[in-house]
C-alpha positions in Angstrom: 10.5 -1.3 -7.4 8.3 -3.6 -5.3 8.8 -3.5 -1.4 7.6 -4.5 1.4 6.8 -1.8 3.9 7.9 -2.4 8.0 5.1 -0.4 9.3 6.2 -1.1 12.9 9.7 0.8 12.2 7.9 3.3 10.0 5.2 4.4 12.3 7.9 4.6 14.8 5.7 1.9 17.2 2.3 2.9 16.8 1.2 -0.3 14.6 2.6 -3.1 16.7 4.4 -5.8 15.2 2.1 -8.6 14.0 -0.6 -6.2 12.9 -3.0 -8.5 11.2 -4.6 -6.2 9.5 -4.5 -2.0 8.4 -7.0 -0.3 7.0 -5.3 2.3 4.9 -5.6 5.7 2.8 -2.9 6.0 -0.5 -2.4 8.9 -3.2 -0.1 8.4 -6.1 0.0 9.7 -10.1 1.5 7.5 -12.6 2.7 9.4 -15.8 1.2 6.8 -17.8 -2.7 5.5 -18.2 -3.7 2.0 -17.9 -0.8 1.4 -15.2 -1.3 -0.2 -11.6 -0.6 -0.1 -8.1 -1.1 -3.5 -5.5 -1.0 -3.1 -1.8 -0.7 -6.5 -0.3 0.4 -8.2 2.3 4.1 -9.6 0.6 5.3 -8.9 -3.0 4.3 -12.0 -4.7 0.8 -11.2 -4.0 -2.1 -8.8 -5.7 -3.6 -6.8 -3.4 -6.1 -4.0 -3.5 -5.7 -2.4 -6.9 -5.6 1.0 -8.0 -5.5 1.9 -11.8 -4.1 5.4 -13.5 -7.2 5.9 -16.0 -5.7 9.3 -17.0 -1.9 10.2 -17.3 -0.2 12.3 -14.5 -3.5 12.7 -12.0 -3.4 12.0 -9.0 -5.3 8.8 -7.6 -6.5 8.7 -4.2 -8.1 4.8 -2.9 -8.5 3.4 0.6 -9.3 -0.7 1.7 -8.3 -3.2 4.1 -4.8 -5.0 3.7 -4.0 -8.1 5.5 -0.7 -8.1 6.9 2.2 -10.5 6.6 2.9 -12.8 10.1 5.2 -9.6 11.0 2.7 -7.5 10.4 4.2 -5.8 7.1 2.3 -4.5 4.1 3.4 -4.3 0.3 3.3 -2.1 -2.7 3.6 -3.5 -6.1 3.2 -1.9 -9.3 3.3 -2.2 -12.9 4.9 1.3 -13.9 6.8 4.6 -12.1 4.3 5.8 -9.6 5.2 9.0 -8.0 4.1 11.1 -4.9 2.6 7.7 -3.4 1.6 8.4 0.1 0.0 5.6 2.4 -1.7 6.7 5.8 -2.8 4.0 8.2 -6.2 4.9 9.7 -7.2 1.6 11.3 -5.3 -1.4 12.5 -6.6 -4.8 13.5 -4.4 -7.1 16.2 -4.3 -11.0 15.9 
C-alpha cells in the first residue's frame, strides 16, 4: 500500500526531523510492465516517477524529493513492487 516513510526514526537520527529535502537512490521490480512507483513528499501527491517497462527487472532511479513539514517522504504505486530499496544520499535542512 501507499505510506509515508519517517525517515528521522528510520535513519535512526541521521536525517533530522524537518528535512526539507533528500536526494535519494531507489531499486524495485514490479512483476508487471507498464506499472509505477511515486516518491513524494505525502501520499496524495505524484512525485518522481519510476515505470516497470519490462516484467520482473529490476529498476534502479535517483532525484530530489521534497519533504513533508516533518520532514517525511512517500512511496506510492500503482501495482506490487517488490525488493524496493530507498538510500538517502543527500539531505537539504530548512
Amino acid at each position: 500500500s501507499d505510506t509515508a516513510i519517517n525517515l528521522e526514526s528510520q535513519s535512526s537520527g541521521r536525517i533530522p526531523k524537518g528535512a526539507k529535502a533528500v536526494h535519494y537512490t531507489a531499486y524495485g521490480k514490479c512483476a508487471t510492465a507498464e506499472k509505477w512507483i511515486s516518491i513524494s513528499k505525502s501520499t496524495s501527491d505524484y512525485g518522481s516517477f519510476v515505470y516497470s517497462q519490462v516484467a520482473s527487472k529490476l529498476l534502479g532511479w535517483g532525484d530530489f524529493v521534497s519533504c513533508d513539514s516533518n520532514g517525511n517522504i512517500a512511496v506510492r504505486r500503482n501495482d506490487t513492487f517488490s525488493e524496493v530499496t530507498i538510500k538517502v544520499d543527500a539531505v537539504t535542512l530548512r
